[in-house]
N, C-alpha and C positions, 0 to 999 in steps of 0.2 A: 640459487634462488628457488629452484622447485622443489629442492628439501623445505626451504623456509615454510613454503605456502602450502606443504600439505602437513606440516605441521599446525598452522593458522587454519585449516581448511575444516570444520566440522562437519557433521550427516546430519541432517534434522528428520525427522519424523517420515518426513514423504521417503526418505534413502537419498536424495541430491545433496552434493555437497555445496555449501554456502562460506561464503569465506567469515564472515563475523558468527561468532561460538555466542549465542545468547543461553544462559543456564535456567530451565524450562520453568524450577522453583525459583526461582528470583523472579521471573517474569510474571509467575501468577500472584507475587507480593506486592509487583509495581504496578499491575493493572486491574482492571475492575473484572471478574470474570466472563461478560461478553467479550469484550477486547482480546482477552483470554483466546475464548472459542473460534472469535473470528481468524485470529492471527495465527491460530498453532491446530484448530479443527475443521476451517473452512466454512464456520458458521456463517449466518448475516444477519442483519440487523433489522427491524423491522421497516419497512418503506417510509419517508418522512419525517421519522422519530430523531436521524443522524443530527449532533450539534454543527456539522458543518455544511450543512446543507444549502440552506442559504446563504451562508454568508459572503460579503463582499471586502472580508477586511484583506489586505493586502499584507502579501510576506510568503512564506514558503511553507508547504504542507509535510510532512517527514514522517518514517513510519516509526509506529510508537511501540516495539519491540526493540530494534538497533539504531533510530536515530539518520538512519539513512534519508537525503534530501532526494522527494520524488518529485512532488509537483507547486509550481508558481501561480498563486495568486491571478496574475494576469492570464491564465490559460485555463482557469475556470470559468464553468458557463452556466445556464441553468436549463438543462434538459426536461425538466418537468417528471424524469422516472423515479427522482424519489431519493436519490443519494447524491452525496457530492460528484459532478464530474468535469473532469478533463480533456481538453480537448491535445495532450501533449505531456510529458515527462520532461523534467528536467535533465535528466542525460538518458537515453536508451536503456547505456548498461546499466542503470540504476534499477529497473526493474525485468521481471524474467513471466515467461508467456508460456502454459500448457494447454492444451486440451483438457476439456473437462464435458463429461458428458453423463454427470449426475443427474441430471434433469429427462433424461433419455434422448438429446439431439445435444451437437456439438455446440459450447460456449468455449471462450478462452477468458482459461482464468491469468488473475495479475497479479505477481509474485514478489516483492522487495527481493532484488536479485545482493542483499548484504547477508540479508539469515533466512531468507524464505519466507516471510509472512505472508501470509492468505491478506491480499487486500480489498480485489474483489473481481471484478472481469470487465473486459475489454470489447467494446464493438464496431462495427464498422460504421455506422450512423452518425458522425458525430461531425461539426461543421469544419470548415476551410482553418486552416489553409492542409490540416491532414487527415480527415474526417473521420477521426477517430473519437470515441465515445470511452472515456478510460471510466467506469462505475466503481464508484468507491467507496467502502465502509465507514463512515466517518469514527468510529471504536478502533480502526489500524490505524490510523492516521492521529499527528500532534501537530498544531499550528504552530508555527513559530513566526510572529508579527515583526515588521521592519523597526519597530521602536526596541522591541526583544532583542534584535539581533545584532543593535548598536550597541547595547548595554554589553553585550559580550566581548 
């Protein structure tokens, strides 16, 4: 088994290995070039500009590099900072937590633990029942709606 998976195991950009291999030029054919930057340069978007900012449609949020399912509709809130947020992840291991201290004091960025995508960072302000504040690019992130996901 651990031949298999370091066989499936890729290195992206940062040097961490990720287990889903997304191919860097297929990825800037399928996405818009922000999406681009944000997922593979750790860019961001501008504050309030994200299409999923508001919204309240219900279904599951997944990131738009590997498709990986992060976050649940019902676990979004509206913080007022300016991007989509979460109050929770749909499994832990789905996504993956560094330090980041580009700003010159320490933030924790939030990683799609499938291929790595830069999604955005994580803080501790955020309400019950885990107070976490998960801040999210709405450019790494795809909705996928409960009507979508019957059609499948």
């Amino acid at each position: 088994i651990q031949v298999l998976m370091n066989e499936i195991t890729e290195v992206n950009s940062k040097g961490s290995a990720y287990p889903i291999k997304v191919d860097e030029e297929e990825l800037k054919k399928r996405v818009d070039p922000l999406s681009f930057d944000v997922l593979r340069k750790a860019a961001t978007e501008t504050a309030f500009t994200g299409e999923y900012t508001d919204s309240e449609t219900t279904g599951v949020y997944k990131c738009k590099a590997c498709a990986a399912e992060l976050f649940r509709s019902d676990t979004k809130f509206h913080s007022g900072c300016g991007w989509p947020s979460f109050y929770d992840a749909i499994e832990s291991k789905n996504i993956k937590t560094a330090d980041d201290f580009l700003l010159g004091y320490k933030r924790t960025e939030l990683m799609c633990a499938g291929c790595g995508g830069h999604l955005g960072h994580v803080f501790e302000d955020g309400p019950a029942p885990t107070g976490q504040r998960y801040c999210i690019n709405s450019v790494s992130i795809k909705f996928e709606g409960e009507e979508e996901k019957k059609e499948k």
